[in-house]
PLY file of the C-alpha trace (Angstrom):
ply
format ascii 1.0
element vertex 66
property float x
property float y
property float z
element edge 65
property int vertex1
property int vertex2
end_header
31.20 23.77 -11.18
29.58 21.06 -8.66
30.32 21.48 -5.21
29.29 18.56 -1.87
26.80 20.15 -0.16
24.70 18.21 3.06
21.09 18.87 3.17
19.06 18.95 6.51
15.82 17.17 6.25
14.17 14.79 8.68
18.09 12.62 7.83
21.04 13.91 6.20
21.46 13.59 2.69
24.70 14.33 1.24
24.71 15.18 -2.66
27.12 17.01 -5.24
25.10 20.01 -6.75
26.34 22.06 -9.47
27.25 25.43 -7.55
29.85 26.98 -6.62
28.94 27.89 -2.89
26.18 28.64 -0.35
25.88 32.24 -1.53
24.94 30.63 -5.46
22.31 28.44 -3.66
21.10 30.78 -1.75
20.20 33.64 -4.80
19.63 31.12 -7.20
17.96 28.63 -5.69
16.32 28.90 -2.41
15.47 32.66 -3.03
13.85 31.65 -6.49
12.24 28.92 -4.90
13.25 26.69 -7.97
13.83 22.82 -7.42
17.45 21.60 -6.33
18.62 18.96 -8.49
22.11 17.04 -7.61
23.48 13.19 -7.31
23.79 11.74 -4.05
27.56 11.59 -3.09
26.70 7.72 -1.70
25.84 4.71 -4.07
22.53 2.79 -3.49
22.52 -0.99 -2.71
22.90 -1.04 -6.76
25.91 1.01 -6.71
24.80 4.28 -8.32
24.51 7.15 -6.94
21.31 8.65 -7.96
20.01 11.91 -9.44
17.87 13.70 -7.08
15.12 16.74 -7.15
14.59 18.29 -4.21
11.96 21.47 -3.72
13.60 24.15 -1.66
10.47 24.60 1.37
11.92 20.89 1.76
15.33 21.69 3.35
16.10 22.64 7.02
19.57 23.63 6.32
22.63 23.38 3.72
26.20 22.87 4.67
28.68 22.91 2.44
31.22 19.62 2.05
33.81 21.24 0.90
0 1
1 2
2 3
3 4
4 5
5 6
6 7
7 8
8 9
9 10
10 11
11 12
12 13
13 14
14 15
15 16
16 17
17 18
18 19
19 20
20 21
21 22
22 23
23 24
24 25
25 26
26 27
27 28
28 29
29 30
30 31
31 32
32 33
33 34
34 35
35 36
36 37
37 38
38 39
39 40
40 41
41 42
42 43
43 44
44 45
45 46
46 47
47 48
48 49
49 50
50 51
51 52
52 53
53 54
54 55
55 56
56 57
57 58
58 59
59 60
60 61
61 62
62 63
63 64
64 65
């Protein structure tokens, strides 16, 4: 399942992750301290929206788009 999540660094970046909610990120993820991998929900200047790895020590906060 991929959910819309926003991540908190120093800007917002909004991408679709494949979880199901904050509670999956949290356990999985964040607890585990394994890499967050998701596609930004905005197209670049090319028009594709990118595939992005994040480390978790990265992120400020997560809210969840939908």
């Amino acid at each position: 399942m991929r959910a819309r999540f926003c991540l908190g660094f120093s800007e917002q970046i909004d991408l679709e992750i494949d979880a199901p909610n904050l509670q999956f990120l949290s356990s999985n993820w964040l607890m585990g301290r394994k890499p967050i991998i998701g596609h930004l929900c905005q197209p670049d200047e090319d028009g594709i929206c990118r595939e992005v790895l994040i480390h978790p020590y990265k992120v400020n906060c997560i809210i969840s788009l939908d």
